[in-house]
C-alpha positions in Angstrom: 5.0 43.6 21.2 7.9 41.0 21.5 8.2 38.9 18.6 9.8 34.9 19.5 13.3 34.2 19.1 13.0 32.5 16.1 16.0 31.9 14.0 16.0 30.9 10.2 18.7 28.8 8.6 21.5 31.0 6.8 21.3 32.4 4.0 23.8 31.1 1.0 25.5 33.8 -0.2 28.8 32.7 -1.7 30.5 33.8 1.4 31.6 30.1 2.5 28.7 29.5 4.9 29.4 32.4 6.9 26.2 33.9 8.3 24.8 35.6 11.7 22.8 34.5 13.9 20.4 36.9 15.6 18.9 36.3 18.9 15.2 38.4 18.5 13.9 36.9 21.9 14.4 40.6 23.3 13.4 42.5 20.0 10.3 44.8 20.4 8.5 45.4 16.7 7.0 48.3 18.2 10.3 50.3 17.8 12.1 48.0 15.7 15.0 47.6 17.7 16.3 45.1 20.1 17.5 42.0 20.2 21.1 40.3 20.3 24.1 38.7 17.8 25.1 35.4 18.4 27.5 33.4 16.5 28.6 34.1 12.9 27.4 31.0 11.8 24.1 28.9 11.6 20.8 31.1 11.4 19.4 34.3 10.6 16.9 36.9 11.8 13.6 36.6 11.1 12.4 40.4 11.8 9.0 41.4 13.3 6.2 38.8 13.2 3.1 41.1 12.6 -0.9 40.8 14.1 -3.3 42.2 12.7 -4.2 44.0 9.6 -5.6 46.8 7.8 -6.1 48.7 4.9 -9.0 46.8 3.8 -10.0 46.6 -0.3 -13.4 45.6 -2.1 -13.3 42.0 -2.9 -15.1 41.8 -6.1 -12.9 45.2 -8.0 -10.6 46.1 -5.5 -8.9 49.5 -4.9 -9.2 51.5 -8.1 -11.4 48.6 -10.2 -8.1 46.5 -10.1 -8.2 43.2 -9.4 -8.2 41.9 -6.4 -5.2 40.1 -4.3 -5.1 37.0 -2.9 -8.7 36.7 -1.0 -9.3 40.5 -1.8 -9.2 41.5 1.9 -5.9 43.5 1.6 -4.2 46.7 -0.9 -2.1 45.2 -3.1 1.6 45.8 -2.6 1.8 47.5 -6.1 -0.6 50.1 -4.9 1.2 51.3 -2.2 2.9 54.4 -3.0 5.4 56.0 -0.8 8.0 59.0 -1.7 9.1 59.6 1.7 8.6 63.5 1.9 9.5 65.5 4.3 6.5 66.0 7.2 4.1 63.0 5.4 2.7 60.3 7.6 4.6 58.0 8.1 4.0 54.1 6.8 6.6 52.7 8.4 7.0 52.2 12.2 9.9 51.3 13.9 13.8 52.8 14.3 14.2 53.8 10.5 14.0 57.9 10.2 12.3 59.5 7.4 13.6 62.5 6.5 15.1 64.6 3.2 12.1 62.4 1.2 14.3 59.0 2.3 13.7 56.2 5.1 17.1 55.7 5.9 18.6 53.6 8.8 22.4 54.6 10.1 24.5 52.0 11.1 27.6 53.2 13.4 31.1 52.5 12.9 31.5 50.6 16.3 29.4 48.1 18.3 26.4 46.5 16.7 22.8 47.5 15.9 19.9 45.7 14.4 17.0 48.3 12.9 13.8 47.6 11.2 11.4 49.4 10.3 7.8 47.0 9.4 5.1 48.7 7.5 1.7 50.4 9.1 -0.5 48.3 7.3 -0.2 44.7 5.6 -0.6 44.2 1.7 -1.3 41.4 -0.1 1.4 40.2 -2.7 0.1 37.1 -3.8 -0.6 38.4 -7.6 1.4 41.7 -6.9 4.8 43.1 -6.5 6.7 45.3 -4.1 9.0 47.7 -5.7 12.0 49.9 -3.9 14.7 52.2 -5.0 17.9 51.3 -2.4 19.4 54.4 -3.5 22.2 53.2 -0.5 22.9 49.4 0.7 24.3 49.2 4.3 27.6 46.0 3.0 31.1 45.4 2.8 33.4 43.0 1.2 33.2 40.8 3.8 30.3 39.9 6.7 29.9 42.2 9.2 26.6 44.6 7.8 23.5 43.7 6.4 20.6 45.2 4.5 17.3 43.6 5.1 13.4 43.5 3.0 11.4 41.1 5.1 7.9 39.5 4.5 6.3 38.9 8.1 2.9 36.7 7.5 0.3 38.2 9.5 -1.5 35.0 10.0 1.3 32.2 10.6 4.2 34.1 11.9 6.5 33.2 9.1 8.6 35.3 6.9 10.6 35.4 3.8 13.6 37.6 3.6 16.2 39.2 0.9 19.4 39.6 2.8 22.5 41.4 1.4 25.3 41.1 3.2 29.3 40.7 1.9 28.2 42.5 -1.1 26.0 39.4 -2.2 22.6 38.4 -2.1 20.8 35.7 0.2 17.0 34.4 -0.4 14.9 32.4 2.0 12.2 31.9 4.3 11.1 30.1 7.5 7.6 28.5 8.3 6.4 26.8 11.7 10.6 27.0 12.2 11.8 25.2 8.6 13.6 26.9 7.0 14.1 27.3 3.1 16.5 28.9 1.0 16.7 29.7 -2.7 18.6 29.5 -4.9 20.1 32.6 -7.4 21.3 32.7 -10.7 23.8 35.4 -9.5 23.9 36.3 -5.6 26.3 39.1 -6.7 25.5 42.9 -5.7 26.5 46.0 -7.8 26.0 49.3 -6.5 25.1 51.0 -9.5 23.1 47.6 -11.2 21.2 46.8 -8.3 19.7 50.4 -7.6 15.8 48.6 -7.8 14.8 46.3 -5.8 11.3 43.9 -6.2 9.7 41.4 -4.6 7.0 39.9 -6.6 4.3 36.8 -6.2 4.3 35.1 -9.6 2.4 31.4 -9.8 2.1 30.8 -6.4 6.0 31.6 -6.2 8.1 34.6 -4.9 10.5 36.4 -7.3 13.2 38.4 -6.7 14.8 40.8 -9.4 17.1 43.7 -10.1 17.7 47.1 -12.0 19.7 49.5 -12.7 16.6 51.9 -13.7 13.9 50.9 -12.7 12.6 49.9 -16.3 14.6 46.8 -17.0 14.5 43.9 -14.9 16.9 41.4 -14.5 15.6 38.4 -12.1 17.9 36.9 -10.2 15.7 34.0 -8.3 12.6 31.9 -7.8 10.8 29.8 -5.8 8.7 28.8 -3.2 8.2 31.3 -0.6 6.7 29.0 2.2 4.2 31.6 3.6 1.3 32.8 2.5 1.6 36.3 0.8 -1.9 37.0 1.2 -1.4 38.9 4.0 2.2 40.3 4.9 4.1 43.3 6.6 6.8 44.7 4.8 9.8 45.1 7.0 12.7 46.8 6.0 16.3 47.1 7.7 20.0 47.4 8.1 22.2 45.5 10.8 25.8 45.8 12.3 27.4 43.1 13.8 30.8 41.4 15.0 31.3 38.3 13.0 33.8 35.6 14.6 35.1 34.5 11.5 35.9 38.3 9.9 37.6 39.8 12.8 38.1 42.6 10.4 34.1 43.3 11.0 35.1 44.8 14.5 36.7 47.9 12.3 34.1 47.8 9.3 33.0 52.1 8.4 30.0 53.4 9.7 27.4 53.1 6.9 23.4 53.4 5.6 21.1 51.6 4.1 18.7 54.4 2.4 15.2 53.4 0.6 13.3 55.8 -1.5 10.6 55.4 -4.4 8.6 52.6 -2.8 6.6 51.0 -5.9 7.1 54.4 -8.2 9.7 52.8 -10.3 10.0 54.4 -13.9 8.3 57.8 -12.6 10.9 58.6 -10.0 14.5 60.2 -10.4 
């Protein structure tokens, strides 16, 4: 399935406006790969847009007695559990290879490559949280790789997306082709303070927040996140590129972007 070549508005992430924009008219979210870099300004990529879902919940107690989500149709996020092992199923489709208990995505050290990776099923994260240890971000000091966690609505074809790229964090969204960005209290990224990731829907808001265990949380922005979370993939990624304004990008070291503990945060090394 092609997704459109929608672009979203760039991300701000202290790195004077510079940002890529990504061409997804020829990306297939069947394999999660595809697609083409433009310039190194203006938008940014807006991933998979999913159809469908599944993974259906009782409305009235939900999965376990909890609560339901949103309208109750759909898991939520919180409850989906993923170590990576070795030989599992896997609940991510897409270019990112699990293996050694990780879903990892390689970036090389020449020429450019955009891989995601969207969830199976969709989850609802309208009262509920997604949680991932990024044992391994896929940056550099300056533009050139990017590490991706994308929100695809399943019923509206938006998205909302955390972007890291220049060693900074980026966080917006795009509906019906607005975009919408928000703002952080600190975009910066630290390797060892930002091992945890999450995602969490909050009073009919998004927020996003960091740890360096998994335990303590340190929330680093709010706001609106323009789709509805009722219903969303989760897409997760990495991305090398050549940006026009960093020629030093053309000679940036092959790296990984590496995700383990999916929502097992606190009971997971």
């Amino acid at each position: 399935m092609k997704a459109a070549g929608v672009l979203l508005a760039a991300l701000s992430l202290g790195l004077g406006g510079c940002s890529v924009v990504m061409d997804l008219d020829g990306y297939d979210a069947g394999t999660g790969v595809g697609g083409s870099n433009g310039a190194s300004s203006g938008a940014t990529p807006a991933g998979s847009t999913a159809t469908g879902a599944s993974g259906s919940m009782n409305a009235t107690t939900g999965v376990g007695g909890a609560p339901p989500c949103g309208n109750g149709d759909l898991l939520p996020a919180a409850l989906f559990q993923e170590p990576f092992d070795e030989g599992a199923p896997a609940t991510f489709a897409g270019c990112g290879v699990q293996s050694g208990g990780v879903l990892h995505f390689d970036l090389p050290a020449t020429g450019e490559l955009w891989c995601v990776s969207p969830s199976v099923d969709a989850y609802c994260l309208t009262t509920s949280s997604i949680t991932m240890k990024v044992s391994q971000a896929a940056t550099a000091p300056i533009p050139g790789l990017q590490t991706w966690v994308i929100l695809d609505e399943v019923v509206g074809g938006g998205s909302f997306t955390v972007l890291l790229e220049g060693n900074g964090f980026g966080l917006g969204g795009q509906k019906d082709g607005t975009p919408v960005s928000i703002p952080l209290q600190s975009p910066s990224y630290d390797e060892f303070q930002n091992v945890w990731w999450r995602l969490a829907g909050e009073d009919g808001q998004i927020v996003f927040s960091t740890s360096s265990d998994g335990i303590t949380w340190n929330e680093r922005g709010r706001g609106d996140p323009v789709i509805s979370l009722d219903a969303v993939r989760i897409t997760i990624g990495a991305n090398r590129y050549y940006n026009r304004d960093h020629p030093g990008s053309a000679n940036l070291p092959a790296d990984a972007t590496v995700i383990d503990c999916l929502n097992m945060a606190g009971a997971c090394p």
